[in-house]
C-alpha positions as CSV (number, residue, x, y, z in Angstrom):
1,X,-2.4,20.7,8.4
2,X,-1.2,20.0,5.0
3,X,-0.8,23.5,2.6
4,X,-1.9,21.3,-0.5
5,X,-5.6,22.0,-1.6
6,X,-7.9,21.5,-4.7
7,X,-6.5,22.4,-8.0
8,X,-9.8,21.2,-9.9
9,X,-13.2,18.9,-9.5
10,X,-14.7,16.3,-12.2
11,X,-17.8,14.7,-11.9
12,X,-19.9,11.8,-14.2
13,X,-23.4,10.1,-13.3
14,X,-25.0,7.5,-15.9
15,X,-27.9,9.2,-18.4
16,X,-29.9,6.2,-17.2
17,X,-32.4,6.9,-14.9
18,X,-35.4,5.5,-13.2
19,X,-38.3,7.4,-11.1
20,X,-40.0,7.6,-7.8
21,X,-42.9,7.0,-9.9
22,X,-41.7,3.8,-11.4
23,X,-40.8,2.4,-8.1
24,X,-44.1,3.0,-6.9
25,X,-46.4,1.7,-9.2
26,X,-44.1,-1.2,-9.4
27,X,-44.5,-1.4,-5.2
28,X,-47.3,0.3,-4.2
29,X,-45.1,2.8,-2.8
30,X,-41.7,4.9,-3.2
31,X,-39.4,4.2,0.4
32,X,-36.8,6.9,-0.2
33,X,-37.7,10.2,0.7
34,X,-36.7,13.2,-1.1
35,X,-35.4,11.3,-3.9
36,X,-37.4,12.2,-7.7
37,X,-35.1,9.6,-9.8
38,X,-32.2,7.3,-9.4
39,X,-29.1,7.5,-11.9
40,X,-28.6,3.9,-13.5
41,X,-25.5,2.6,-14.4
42,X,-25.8,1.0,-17.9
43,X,-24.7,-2.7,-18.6
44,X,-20.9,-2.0,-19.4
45,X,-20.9,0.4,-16.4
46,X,-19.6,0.1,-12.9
47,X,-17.4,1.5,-10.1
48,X,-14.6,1.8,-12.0
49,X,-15.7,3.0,-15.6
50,X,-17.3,6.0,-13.7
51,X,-14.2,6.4,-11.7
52,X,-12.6,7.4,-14.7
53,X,-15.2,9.5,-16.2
54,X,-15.0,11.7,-13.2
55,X,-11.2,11.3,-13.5
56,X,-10.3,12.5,-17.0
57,X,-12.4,15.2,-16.7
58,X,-10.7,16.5,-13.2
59,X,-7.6,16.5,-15.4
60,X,-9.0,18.7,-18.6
61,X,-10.3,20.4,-16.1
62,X,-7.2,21.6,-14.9
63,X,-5.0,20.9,-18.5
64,X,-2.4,18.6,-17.0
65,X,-1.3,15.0,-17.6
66,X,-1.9,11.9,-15.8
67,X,1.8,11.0,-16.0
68,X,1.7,14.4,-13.7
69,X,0.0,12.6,-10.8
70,X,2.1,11.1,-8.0
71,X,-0.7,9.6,-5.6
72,X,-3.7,7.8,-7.0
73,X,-6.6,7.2,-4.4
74,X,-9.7,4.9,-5.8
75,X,-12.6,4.9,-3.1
76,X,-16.1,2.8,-3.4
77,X,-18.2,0.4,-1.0
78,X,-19.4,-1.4,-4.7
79,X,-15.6,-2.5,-6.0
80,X,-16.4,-4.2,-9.1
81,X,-14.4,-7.1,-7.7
82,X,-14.6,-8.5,-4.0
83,X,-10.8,-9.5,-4.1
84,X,-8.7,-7.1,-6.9
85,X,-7.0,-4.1,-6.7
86,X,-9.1,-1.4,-9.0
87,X,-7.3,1.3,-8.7
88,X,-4.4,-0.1,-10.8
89,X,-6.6,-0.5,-13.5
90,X,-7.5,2.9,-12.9
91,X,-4.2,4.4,-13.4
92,X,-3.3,2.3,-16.2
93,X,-6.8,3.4,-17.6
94,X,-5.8,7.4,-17.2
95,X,-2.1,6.8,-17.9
96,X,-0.8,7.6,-14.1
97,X,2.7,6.7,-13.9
98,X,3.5,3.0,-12.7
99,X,5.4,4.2,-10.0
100,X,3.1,6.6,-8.1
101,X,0.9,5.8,-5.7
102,X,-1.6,3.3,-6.1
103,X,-4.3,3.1,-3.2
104,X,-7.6,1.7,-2.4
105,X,-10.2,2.8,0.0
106,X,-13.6,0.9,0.4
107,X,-16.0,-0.7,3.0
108,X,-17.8,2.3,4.5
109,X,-19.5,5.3,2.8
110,X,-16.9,7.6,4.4
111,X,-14.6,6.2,1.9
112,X,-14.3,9.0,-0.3
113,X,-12.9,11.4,2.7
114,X,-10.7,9.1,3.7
115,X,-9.4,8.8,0.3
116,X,-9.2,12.8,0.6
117,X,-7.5,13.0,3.9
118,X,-5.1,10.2,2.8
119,X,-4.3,12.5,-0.1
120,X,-3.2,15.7,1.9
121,X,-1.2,14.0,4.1
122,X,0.5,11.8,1.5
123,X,4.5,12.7,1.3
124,X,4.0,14.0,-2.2
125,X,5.6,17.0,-4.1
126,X,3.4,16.6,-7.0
127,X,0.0,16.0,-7.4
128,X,-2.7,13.6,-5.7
129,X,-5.9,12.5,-7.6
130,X,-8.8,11.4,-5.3
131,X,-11.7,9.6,-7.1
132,X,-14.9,8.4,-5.7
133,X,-17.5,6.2,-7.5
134,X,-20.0,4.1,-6.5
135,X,-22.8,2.3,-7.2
136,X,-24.8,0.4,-4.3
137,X,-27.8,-1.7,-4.2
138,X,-30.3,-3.4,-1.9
139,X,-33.0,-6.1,-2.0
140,X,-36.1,-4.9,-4.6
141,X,-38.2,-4.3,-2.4
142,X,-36.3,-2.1,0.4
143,X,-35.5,1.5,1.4
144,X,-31.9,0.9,0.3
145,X,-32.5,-0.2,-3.4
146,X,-35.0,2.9,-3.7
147,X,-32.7,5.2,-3.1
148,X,-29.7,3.5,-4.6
149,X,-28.2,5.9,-7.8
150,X,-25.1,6.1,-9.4
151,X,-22.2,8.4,-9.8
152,X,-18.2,9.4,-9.7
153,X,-16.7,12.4,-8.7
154,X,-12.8,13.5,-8.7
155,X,-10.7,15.8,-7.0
156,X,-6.6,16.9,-7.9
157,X,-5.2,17.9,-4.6
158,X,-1.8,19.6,-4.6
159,X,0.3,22.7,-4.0
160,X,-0.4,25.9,-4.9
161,X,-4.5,25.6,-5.6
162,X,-7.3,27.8,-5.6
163,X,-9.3,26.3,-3.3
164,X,-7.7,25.2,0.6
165,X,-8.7,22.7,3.3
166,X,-8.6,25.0,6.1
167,X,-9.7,23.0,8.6
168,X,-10.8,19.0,9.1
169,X,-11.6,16.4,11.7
170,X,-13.4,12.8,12.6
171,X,-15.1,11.5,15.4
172,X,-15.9,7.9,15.7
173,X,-18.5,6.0,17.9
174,X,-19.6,2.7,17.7
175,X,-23.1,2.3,16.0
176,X,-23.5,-1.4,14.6
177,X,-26.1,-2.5,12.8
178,X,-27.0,1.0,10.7
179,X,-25.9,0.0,7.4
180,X,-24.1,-2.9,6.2
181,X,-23.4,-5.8,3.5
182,X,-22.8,-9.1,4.2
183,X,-19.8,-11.1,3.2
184,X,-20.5,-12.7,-0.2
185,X,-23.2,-10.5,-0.3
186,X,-23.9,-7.6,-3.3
187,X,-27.3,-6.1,-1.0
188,X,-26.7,-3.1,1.3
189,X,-29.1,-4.2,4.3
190,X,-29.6,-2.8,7.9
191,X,-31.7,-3.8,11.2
192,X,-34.1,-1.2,10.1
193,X,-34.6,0.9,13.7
194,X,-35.0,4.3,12.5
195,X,-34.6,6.2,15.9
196,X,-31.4,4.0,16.2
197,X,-30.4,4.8,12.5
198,X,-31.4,8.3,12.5
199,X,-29.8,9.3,15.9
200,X,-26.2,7.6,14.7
201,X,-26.7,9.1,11.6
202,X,-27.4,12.7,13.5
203,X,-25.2,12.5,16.6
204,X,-21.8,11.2,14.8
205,X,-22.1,13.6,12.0
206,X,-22.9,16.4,14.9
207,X,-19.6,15.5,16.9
208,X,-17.3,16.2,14.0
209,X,-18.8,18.9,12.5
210,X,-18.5,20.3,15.5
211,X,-14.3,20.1,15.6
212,X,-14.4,22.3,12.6
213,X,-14.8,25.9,12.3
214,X,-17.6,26.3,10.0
215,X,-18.9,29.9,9.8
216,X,-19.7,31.8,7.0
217,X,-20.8,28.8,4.9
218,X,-22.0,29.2,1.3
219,X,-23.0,25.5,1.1
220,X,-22.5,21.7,2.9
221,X,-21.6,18.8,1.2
222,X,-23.4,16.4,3.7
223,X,-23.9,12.2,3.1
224,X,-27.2,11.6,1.6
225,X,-28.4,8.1,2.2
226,X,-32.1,9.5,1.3
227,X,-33.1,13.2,0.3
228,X,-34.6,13.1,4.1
229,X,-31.5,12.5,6.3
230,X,-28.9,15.5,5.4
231,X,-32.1,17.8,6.4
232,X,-33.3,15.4,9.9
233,X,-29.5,15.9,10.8
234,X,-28.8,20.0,10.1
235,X,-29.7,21.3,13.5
236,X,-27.4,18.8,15.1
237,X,-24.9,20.4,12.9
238,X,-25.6,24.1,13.3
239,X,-27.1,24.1,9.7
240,X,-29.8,25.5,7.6
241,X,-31.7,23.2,4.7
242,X,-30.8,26.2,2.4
243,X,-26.9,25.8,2.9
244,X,-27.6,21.6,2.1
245,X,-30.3,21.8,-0.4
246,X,-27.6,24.2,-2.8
247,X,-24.9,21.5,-3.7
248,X,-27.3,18.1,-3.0
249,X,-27.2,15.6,-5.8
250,X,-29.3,12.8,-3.9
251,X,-32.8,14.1,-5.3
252,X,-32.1,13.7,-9.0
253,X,-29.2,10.5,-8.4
254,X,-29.9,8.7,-5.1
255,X,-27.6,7.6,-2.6
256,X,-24.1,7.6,-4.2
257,X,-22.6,6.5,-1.1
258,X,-18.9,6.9,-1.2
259,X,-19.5,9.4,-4.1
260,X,-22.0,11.3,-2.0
261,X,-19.8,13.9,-0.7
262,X,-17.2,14.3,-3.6
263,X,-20.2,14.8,-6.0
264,X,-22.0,17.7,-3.3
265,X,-18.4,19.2,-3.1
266,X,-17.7,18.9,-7.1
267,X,-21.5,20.6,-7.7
268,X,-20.1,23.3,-5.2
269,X,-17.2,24.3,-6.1
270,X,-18.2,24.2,-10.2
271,X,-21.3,26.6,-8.5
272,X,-18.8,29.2,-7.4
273,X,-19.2,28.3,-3.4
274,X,-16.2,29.9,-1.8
275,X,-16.5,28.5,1.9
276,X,-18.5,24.5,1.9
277,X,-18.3,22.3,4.3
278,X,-17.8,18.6,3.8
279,X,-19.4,16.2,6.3
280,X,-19.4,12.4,5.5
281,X,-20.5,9.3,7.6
282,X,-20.1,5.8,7.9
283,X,-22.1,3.3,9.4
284,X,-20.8,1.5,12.0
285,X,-20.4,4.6,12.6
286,X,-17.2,7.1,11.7
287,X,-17.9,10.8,10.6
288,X,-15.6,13.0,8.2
289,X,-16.0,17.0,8.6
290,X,-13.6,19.4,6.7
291,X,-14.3,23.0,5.8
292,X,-13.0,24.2,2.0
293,X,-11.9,27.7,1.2
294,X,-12.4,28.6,-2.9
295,X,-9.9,32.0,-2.8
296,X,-10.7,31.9,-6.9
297,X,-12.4,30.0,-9.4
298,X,-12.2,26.4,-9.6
299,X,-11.5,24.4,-12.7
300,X,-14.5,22.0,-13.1
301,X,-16.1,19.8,-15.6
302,X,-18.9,17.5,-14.1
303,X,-21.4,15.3,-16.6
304,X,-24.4,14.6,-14.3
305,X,-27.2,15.2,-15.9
306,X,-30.1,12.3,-17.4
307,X,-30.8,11.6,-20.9
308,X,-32.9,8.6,-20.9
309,X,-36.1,7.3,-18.8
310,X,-36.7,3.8,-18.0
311,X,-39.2,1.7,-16.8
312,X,-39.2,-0.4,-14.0
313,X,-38.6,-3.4,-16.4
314,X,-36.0,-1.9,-18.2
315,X,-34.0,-0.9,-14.8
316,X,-34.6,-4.5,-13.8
317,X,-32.7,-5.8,-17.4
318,X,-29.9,-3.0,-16.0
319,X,-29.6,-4.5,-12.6
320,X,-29.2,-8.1,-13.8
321,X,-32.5,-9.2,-12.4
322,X,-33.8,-10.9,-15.3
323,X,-30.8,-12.1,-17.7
324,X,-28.2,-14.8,-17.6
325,X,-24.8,-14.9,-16.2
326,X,-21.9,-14.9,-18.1
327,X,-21.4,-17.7,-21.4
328,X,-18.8,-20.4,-21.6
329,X,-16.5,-19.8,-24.0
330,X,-17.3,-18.2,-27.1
331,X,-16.2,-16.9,-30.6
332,X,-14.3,-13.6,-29.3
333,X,-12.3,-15.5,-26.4
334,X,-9.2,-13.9,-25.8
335,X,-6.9,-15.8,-22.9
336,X,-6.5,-13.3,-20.0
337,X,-2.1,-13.6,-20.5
338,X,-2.8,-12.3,-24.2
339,X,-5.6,-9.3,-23.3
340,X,-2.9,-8.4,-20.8
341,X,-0.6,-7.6,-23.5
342,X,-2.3,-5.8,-25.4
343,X,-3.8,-3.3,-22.3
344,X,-1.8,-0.2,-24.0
345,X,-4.0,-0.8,-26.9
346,X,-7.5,-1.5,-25.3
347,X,-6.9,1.4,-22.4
348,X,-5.1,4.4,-23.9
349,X,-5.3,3.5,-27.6
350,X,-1.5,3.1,-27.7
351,X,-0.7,2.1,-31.7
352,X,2.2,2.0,-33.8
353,X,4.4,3.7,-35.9
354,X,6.3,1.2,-38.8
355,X,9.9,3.0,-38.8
356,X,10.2,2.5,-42.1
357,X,7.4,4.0,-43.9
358,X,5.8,5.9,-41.1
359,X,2.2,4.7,-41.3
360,X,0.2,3.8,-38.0
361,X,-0.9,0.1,-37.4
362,X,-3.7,-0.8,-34.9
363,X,-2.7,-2.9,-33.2
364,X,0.6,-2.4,-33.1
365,X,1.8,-6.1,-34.4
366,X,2.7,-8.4,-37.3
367,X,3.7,-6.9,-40.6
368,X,3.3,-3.2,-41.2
369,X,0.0,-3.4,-43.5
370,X,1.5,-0.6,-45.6
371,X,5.0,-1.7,-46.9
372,X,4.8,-5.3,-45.5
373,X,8.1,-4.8,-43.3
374,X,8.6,-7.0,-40.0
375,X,9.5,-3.5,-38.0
376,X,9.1,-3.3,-33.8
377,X,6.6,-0.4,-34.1
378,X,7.1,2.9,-32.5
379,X,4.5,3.6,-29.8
380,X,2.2,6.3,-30.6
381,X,-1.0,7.3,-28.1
382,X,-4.2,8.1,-30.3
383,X,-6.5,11.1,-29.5
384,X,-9.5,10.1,-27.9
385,X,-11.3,11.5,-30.8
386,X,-12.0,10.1,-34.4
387,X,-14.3,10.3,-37.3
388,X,-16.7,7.7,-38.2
389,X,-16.9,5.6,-41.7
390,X,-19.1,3.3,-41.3
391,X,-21.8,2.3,-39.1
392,X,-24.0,-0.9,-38.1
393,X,-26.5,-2.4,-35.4
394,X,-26.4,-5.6,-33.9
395,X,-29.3,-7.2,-32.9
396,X,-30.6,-9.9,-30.2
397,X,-29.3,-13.1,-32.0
398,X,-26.6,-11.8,-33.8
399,X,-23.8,-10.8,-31.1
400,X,-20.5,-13.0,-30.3
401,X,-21.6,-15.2,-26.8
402,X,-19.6,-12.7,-24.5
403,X,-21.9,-9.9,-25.7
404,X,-25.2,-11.6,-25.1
405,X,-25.5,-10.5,-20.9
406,X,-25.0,-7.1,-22.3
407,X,-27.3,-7.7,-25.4
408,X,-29.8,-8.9,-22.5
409,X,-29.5,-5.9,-20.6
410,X,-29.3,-2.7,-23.0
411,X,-30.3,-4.6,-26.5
412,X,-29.5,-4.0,-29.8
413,X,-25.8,-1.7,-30.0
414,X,-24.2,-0.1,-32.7
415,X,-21.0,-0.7,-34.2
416,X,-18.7,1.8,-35.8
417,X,-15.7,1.8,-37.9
418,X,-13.7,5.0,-36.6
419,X,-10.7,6.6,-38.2
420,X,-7.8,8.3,-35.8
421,X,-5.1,10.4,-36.8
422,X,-1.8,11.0,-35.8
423,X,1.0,13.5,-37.1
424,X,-0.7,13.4,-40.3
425,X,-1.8,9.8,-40.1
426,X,-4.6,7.7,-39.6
427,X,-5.6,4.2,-38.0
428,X,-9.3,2.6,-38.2
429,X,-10.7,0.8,-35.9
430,X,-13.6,-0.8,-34.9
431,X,-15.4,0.2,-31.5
432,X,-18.7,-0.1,-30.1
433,X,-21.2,2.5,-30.0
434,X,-22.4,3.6,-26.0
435,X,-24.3,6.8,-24.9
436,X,-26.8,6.9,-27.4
437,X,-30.5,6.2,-28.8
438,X,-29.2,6.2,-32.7
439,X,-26.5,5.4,-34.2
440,X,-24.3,8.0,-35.6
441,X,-23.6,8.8,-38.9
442,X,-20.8,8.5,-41.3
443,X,-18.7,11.5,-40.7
444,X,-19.8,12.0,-37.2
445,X,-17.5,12.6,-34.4
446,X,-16.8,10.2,-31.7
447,X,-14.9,9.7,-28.3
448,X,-13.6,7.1,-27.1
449,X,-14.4,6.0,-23.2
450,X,-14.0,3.1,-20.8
451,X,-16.6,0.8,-20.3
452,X,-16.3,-3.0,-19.5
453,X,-16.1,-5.1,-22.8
454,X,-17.0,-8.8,-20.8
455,X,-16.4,-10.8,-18.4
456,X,-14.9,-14.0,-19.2
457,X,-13.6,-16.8,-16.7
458,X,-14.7,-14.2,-13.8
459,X,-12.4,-11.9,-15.2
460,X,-13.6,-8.7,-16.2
461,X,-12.3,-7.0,-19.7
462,X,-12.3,-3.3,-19.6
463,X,-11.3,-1.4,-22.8
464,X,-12.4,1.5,-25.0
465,X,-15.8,2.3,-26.4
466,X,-17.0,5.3,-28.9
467,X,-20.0,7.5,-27.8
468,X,-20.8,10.8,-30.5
469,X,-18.6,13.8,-29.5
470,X,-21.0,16.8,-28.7
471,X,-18.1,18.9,-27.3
């Protein structure tokens, strides 16, 4: 058994989110039990932009650097790409070390304790960062879709922690045909038997839960497809509702699949649990069970809650259902050899210092704007906070082509002008505005996040947005 254990928890979920209700009057009737509302990713939102959120704030959490981490683990069953490595964007998104660890772990909802149990047994002095986002879907009309949410959920593994993994084990059996997506496919789907599904669900969670020792439990992070199948399967696992209901998340995001667990566990640990139990499954099937010991505090900063109702129209613009696909072509192309060089810009905000007068250009090329030398700039990273100085809106009609899906989806966005400083010196910019019904106003505070910019030539362009810094 590995000594590391969890240094610190992050969590994010969308402020999108859509009802019961919604679903019901759109259907005639709601076919996810125990679920109130669904978190909704927004249009510049997937996988991998809530990967981070949970990310950074796993790291504040704690106060250390991404160069610090040695092992980077990504898990989803919704990879923003069906062939494409995300977790290097990832790290190149947080600023983890080239070198380190880079891993992926997808295609079953277990995901995220396999991308855990990968992490304590990785041959690592320093420290690991697990992170688990997802995002699934099914067809409209279907259990799956109802209960389909949103959300991301870290955890920094390593020496030396507050909380321990005393104990763990798995247990596999084969039960095909539970839960699966077809190859080409975005729709979770299934052969809809629900003794078949239930009792696979019940019996391999059961069988590893069982391999653990898992008295004394505060709460249990267990796999929420629905808000009705944690509870169907707590006997099985020598569990009360009470110890589940304390750290769920399903009822107010959905199913969060690969995130499930990480975002129980994040809510638990944050809650002051000191012994939870972690039980994941995956269809097909494969079960997870690990029991987590909190000797102190730990570090936490999760982001979870809602901010914004929608219809059942205005989930359907999210979704994609009703807009076009991507434009040919179009006034902001940039070739995919030349956004590649300037990824230290649009990930980290990496600008530069002119060594001869000092000043900070953004981006970091040309002529320094100040004293008009040809200088190879000094790298310097921005703060991921700045001051706005002017504002504006754009409209349906009046974006570049590679904004109008997004246009489509969320409508009219605002635009800032933001000023960064540095050592005494500051760099504008411009940046979109996400995260909010108005704009902000000039002097407001801003920080910057990831969120995907386009997608061009299939290609999708991630770089940094501005929402209004409340702390």
């Amino acid at each position: 058994m590995s000594e590391d254990g969890i240094h610190a928890v992050g969590a994010y979920a969308p402020r999108l989110r859509v009802s019961a209700r919604e679903f019901a009057d759109a259907w005639g009737s709601f076919e996810a039990s125990g679920i109130e509302t669904t978190a909704v990713p927004e249009a510049d939102e997937d996988a991998l932009t809530m990967g981070w959120e949970a990310a950074w704030r796993a790291l504040a959490a704690d106060g250390v650097d991404a160069a610090d981490v040695d092992w980077l683990g990504f898990a989803t069953t919704n990879p923003p790409m069906a062939e494409a490595d995300p977790t290097v964007r990832l790290g190149s998104f947080l600023g983890v070390d080239e070198d380190a660890t880079h891993q992926t772990f997808t295609g079953s909802t277990r995901a995220g304790t396999r991308a855990l149990f990968a992490a304590l047994d990785a041959d690592t002095d320093g420290l690991a960062l697990v992170v688990a986002a997802d995002c699934p879907q099914g067809e409209p009309s279907d259990a799956h879709e109802h209960a389909a949410g949103a959300g991301a959920a870290a955890v920094l593994v390593g020496p030396d922690a507050p909380a321990t993994i005393t104990d763990r084990a798995e247990h596999a059996e084969p039960y095909p045909g539970t839960r699966f997506r077809r190859a080409g496919n975005d729709e979770v789907e299934g052969i809809e038997v629900t003794s078949y599904d239930r009792a696979a669900f019940r019996e391999t969670l059961a069988a590893a839960v069982d391999a653990v020792d898992a008295g004394g439990l505060d709460a249990a992070a267990v796999q929420a497809p629905d808000g009705g199948l944690p509870y169907r399967a707590a006997g099985a696992m020598g569990l009360d509702d009470g110890t589940i209901h304390t750290c769920a998340t399903v009822q107010d995001l959905g199913d969060t699949a690969a995130a499930s667990v990480p975002l129980s566990l994040a809510t638990a640990l944050a809650d002051g649990n000191q012994t939870v139990l972690g039980a994941s499954y995956g269809s097909g099937g494969g079960a997870d069970a690990f029991v987590v010991e909190a000797d102190e505090s730990v570090p936490s900063e999760l982001a979870v809650d809602g901010g914004t109702d929608l219809t059942y129209a205005e989930y359907l613009r999210r979704r994609g259902e009703v807009t076009s696909d991507e434009p040919n072509g179009g006034a902001a192309y940039v070739s995919v050899p030349t956004w590649k060089r300037s990824i230290p810009q649009r990930h980290r905000l990496v600008a530069g210092r002119c060594p001869e007068c000092g000043s900070l250009a953004f981006p970091p090329e040309g002529a320094c704007a100040d004293c008009r030398s040809l200088v190879e700039f000094e790298p310097v990273e921005l703060p991921d906070t700045g001051e706005v100085e002017a504002v504006t809106a754009v409209s349906r009609g009046g974006e570049p082509p590679e904004f109008a899906v997004q246009q489509q989806k969320s409508g009219e966005y605002g635009v800032a002008i933001a000023a960064f400083e540095a050592d005494g010196e500051s760099v504008s910019m411009p940046l979109q505005v996400v995260g909010t019904e108005t704009s902000p106003d000039v002097g407001d505070a801003v920080a910057t996040v990831i969120r995907r910019i386009y997608k061009q030539e299939g290609v999708i362009r991630y770089g940094r947005k501005a929402r209004i810094d409340d702390g």
